[in-house]
Backbone as CSV, one residue per row, in Angstrom:
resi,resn,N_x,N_y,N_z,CA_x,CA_y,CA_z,C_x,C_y,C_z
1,UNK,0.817,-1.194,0.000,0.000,0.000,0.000,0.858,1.253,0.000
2,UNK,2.082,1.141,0.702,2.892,2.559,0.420,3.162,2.970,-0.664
3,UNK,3.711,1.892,-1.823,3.969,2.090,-3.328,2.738,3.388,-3.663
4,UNK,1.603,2.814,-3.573,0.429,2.794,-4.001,0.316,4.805,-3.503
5,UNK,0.447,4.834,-2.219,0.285,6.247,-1.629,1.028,7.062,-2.431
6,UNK,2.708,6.746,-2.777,3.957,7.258,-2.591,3.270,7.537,-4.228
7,UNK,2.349,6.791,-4.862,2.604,7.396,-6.541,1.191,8.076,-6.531
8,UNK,-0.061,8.319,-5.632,-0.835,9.055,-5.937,-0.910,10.310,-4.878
9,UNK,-0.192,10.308,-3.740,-0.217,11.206,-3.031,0.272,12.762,-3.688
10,UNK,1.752,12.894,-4.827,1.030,13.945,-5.947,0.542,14.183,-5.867
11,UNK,-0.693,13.758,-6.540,-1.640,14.102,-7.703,-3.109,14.480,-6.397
12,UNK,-2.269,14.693,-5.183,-3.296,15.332,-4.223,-4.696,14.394,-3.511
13,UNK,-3.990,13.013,-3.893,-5.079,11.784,-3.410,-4.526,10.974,-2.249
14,UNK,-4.953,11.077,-1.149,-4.919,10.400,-0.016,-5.614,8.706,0.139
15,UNK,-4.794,8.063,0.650,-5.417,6.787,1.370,-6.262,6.788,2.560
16,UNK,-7.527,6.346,2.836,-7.854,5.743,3.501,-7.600,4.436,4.188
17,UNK,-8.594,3.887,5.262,-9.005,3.160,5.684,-10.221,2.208,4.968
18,UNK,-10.553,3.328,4.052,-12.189,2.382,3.301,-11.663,2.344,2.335
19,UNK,-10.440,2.784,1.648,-10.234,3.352,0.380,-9.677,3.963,-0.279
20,UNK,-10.123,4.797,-1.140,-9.194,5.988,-1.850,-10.214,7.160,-1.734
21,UNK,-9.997,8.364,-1.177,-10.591,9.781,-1.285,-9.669,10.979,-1.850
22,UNK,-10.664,11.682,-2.466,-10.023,12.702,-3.160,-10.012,13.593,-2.273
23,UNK,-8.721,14.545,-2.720,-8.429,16.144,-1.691,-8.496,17.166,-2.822
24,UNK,-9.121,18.453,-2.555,-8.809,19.351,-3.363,-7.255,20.071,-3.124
25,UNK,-7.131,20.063,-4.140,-5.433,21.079,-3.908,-5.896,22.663,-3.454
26,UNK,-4.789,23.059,-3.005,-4.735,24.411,-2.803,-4.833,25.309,-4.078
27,UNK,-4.539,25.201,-4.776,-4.487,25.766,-6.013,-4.728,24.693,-7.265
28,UNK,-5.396,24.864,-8.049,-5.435,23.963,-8.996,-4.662,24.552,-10.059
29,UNK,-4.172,23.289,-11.147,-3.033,24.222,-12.003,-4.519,24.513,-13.452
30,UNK,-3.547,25.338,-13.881,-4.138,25.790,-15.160,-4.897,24.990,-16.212
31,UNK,-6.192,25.129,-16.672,-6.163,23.821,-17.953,-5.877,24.356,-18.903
32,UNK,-5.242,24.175,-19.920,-4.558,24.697,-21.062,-5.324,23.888,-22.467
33,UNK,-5.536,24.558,-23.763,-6.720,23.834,-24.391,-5.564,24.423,-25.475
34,UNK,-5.038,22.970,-26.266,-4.010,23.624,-27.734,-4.959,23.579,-28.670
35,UNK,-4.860,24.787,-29.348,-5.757,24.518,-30.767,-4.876,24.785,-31.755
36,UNK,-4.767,23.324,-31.952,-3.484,23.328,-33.523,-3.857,23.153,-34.476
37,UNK,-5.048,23.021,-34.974,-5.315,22.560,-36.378,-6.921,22.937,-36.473
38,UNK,-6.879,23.396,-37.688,-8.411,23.964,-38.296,-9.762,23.582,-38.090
39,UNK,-9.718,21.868,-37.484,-11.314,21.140,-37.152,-10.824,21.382,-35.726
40,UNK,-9.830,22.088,-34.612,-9.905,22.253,-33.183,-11.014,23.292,-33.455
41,UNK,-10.315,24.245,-34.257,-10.747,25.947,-34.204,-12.391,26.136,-34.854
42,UNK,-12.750,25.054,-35.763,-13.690,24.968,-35.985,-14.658,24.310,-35.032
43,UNK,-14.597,23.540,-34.473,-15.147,22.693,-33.131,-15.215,23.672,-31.746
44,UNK,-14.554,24.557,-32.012,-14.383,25.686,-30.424,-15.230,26.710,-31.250
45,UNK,-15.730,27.382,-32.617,-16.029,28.099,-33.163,-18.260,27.490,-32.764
46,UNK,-18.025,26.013,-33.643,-19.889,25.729,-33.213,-20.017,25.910,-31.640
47,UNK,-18.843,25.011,-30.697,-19.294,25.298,-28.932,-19.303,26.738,-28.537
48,UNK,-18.822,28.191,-29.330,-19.042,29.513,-28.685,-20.231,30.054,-29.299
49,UNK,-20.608,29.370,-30.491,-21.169,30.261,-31.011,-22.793,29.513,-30.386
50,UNK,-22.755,27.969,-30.078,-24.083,27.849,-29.335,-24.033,28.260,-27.823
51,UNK,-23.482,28.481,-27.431,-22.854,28.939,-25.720,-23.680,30.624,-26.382
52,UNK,-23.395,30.957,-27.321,-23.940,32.916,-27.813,-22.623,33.479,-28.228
53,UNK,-21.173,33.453,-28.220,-20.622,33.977,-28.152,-20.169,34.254,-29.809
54,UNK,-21.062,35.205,-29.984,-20.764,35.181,-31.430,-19.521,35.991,-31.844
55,UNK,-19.010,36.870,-31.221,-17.424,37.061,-31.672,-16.499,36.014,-31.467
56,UNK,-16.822,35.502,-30.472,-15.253,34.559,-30.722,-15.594,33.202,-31.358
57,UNK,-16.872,33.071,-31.976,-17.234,31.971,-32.763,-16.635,32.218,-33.837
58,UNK,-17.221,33.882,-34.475,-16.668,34.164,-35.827,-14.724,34.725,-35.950
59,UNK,-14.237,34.570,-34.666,-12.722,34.714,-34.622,-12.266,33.050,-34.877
60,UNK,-12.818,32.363,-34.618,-12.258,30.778,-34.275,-12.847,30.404,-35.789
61,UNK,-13.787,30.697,-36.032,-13.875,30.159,-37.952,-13.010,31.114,-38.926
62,UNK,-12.660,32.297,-38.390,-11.450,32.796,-39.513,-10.009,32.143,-38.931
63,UNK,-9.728,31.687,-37.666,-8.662,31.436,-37.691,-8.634,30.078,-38.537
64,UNK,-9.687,29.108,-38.435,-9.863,27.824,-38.865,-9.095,28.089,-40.627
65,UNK,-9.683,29.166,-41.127,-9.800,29.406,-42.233,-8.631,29.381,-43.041
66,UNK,-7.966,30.646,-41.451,-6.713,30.917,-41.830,-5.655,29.523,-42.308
67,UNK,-5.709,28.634,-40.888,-4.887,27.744,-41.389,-5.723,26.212,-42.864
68,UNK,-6.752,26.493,-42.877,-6.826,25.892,-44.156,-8.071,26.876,-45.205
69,UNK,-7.501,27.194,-45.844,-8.206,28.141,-46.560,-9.304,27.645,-47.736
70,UNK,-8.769,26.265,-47.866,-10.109,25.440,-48.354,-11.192,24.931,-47.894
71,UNK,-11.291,25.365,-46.299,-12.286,24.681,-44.680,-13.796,25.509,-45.858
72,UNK,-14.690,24.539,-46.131,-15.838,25.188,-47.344,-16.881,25.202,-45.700
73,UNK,-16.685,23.910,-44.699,-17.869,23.830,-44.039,-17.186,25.244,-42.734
74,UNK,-16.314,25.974,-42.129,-15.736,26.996,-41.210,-16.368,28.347,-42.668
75,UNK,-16.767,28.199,-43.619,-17.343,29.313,-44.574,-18.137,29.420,-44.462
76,UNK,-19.251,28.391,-44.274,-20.786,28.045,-44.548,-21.226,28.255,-42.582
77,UNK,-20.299,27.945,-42.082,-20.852,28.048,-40.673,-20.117,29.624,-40.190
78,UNK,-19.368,30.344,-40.634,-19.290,31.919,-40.864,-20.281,32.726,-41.403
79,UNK,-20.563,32.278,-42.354,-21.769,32.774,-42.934,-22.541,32.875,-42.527
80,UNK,-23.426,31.771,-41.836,-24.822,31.676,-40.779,-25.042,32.893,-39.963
81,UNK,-23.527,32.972,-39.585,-23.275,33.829,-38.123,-23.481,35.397,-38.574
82,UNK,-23.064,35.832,-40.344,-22.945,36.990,-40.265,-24.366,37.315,-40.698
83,UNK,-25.464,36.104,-41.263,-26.518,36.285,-41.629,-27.622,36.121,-40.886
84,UNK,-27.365,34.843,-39.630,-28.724,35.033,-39.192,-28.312,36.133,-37.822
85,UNK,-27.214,36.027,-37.391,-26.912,36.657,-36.099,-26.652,38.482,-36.158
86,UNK,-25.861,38.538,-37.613,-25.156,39.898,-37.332,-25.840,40.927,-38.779
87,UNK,-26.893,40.264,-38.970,-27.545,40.698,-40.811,-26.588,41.268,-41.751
88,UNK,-25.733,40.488,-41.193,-24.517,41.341,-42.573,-24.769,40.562,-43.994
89,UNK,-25.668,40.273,-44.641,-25.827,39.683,-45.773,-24.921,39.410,-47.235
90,UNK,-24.532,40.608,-46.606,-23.032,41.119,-47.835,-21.796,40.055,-47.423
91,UNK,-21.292,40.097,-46.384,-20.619,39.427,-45.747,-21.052,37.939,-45.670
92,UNK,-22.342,37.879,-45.268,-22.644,36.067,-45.029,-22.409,35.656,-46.488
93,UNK,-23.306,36.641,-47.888,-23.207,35.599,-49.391,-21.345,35.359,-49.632
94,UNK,-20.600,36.138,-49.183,-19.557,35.688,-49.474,-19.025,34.757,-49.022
95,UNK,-19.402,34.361,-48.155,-18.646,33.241,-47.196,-19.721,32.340,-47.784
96,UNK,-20.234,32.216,-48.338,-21.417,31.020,-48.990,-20.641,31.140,-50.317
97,UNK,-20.648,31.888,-50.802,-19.941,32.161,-51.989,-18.662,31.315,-52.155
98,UNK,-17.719,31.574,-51.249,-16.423,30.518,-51.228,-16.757,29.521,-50.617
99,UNK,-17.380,28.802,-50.285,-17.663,27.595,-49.742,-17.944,26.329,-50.794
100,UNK,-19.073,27.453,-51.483,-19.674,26.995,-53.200,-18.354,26.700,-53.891
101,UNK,-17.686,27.816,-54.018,-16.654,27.411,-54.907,-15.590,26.334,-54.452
102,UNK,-15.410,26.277,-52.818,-14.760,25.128,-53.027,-15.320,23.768,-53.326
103,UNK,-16.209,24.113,-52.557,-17.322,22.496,-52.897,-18.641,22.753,-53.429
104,UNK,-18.539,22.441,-55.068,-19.649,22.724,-55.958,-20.921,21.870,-55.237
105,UNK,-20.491,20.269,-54.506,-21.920,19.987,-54.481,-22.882,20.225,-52.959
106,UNK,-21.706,21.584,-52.019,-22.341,21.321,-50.487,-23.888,22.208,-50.594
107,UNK,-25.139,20.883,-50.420,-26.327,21.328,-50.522,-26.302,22.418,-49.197
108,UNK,-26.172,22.955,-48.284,-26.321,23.327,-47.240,-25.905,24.826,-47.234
109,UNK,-24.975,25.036,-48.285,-24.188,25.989,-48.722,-25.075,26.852,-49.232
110,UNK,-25.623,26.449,-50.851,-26.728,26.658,-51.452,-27.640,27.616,-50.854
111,UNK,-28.333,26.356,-49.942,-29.448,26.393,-48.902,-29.296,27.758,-48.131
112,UNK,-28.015,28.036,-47.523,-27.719,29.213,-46.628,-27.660,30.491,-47.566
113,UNK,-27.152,30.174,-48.831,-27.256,31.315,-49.856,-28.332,32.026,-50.154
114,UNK,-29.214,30.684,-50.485,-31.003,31.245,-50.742,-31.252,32.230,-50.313
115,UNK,-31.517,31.967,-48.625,-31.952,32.365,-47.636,-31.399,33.991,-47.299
116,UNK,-30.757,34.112,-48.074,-29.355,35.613,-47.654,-29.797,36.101,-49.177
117,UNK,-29.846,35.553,-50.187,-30.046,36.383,-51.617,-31.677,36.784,-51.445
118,UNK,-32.444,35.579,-50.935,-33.859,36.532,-50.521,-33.950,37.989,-49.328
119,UNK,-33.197,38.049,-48.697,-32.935,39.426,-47.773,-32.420,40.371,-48.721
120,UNK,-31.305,39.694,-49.700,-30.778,40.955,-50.851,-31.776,40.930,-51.917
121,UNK,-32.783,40.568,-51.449,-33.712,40.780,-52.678,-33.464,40.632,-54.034
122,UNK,-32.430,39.043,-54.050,-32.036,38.590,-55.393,-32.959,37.531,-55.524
123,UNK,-34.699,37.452,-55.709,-35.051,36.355,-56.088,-35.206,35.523,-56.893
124,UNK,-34.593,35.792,-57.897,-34.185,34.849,-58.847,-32.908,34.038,-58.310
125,UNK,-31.992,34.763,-57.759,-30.643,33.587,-56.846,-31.199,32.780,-56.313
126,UNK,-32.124,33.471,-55.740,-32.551,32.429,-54.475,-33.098,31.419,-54.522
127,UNK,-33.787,31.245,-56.226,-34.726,30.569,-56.725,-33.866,29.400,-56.609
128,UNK,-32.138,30.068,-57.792,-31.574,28.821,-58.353,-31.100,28.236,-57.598
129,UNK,-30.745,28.955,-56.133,-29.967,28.512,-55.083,-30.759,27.245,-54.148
130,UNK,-31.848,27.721,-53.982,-32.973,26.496,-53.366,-33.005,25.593,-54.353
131,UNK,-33.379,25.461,-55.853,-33.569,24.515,-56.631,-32.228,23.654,-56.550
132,UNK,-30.895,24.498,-57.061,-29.582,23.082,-56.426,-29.468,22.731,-55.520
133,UNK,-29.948,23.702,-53.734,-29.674,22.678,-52.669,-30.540,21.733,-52.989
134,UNK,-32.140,21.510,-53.270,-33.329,20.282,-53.335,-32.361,18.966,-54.149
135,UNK,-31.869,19.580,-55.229,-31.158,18.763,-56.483,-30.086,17.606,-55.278
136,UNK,-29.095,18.966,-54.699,-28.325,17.599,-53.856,-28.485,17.252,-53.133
137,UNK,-29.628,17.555,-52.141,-30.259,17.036,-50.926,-31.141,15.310,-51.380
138,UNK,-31.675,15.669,-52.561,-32.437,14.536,-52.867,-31.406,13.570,-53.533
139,UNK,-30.004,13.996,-53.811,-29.256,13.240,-54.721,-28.398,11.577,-53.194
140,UNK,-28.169,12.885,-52.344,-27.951,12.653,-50.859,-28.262,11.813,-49.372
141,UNK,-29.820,11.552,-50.299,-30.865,11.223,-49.585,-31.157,11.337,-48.107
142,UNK,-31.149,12.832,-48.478,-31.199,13.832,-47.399,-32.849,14.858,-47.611
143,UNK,-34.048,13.505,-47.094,-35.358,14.047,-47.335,-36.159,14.796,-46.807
144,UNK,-35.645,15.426,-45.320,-36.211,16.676,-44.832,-35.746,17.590,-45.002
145,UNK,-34.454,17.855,-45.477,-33.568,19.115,-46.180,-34.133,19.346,-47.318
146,UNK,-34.377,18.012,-48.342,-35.182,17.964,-49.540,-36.156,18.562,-49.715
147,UNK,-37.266,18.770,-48.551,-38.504,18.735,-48.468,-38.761,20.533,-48.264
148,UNK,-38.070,20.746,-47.132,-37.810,22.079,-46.408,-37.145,23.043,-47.517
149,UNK,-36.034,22.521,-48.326,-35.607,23.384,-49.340,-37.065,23.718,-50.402
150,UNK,-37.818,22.296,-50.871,-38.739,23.064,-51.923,-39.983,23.662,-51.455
151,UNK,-39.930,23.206,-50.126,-40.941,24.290,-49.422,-40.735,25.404,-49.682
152,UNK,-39.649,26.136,-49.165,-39.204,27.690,-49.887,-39.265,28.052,-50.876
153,UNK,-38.839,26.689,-51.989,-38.513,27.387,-53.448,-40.073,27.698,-53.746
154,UNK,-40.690,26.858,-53.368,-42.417,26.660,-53.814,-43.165,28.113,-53.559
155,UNK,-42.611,28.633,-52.341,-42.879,29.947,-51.832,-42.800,31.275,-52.514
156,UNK,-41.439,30.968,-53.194,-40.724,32.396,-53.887,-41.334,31.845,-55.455
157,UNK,-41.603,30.826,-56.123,-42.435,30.595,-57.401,-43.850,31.617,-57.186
158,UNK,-44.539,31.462,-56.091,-45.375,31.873,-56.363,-45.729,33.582,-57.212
């Protein structure tokens, strides 16, 4: 049992009589969180930005960006932020805009475009933009995205 003390007593854990009980330290050390790579910064970008913290959501998807500048889904989830959160519409179609261009078939992309060219009162974009997300949602077999996209388009036909 001394072995046993001598290697957890460190780490601020005492032996019992029944057992093992924990002690709080006097100070606890620091937790330190590395974000080295573009799906950390993107993954800390969705947890701030549902926590509300929409600046440092949209700082953690440009850094994402920064280190891979082809990240289409850290574009499409920038975008959201500058469109549904901050109405920058100008700002969100672009970040939909490069997302598109890196990945011709992300239905979701599209989808977020629509939705931002109908605020810019481009309804004809918005038309074509809902009609290709439906196209790869159904290609995808992705049938409530499917469904929900031609709901809209059905809307702006009228």
């Amino acid at each position: 049992m001394k072995l046993f003390y001598r290697a957890i007593a460190p780490l601020g854990i005492f032996t019992t009589w029944g057992g093992i009980s924990t002690a709080i330290l006097a100070e606890p050390a620091p937790i330190l969180i590395v974000q080295n790579s573009a799906e950390d910064l993107f993954n800390s970008g969705l947890a701030k930005s549902e926590a509300g913290d929409i600046p440092g959501a949209i700082a953690d998807y440009t850094a994402a960006i920064r280190i891979n500048p082809n990240y289409a889904k850290a574009y499409n989830k920038r975008g959201i932020i500058h469109g549904r959160n901050l109405k920058d519409y100008r700002a969100a179609k672009a970040d939909f805009d490069r997302a598109i261009e890196i990945n011709p078939n992300y239905g979701d992309a599209y989808y977020n475009r629509a939705k931002v060219r109908y605020f810019l009162e481009d309804k004809a974009g918005a038309i074509a933009d809902y009609q290709k997300a439906a196209e790869l949602y159904q290609k995808e077999g992705k049938t409530e995205d499917y469904q929900d996209a031609m709901k809209h388009l059905q809307r702006l036909q009228k």
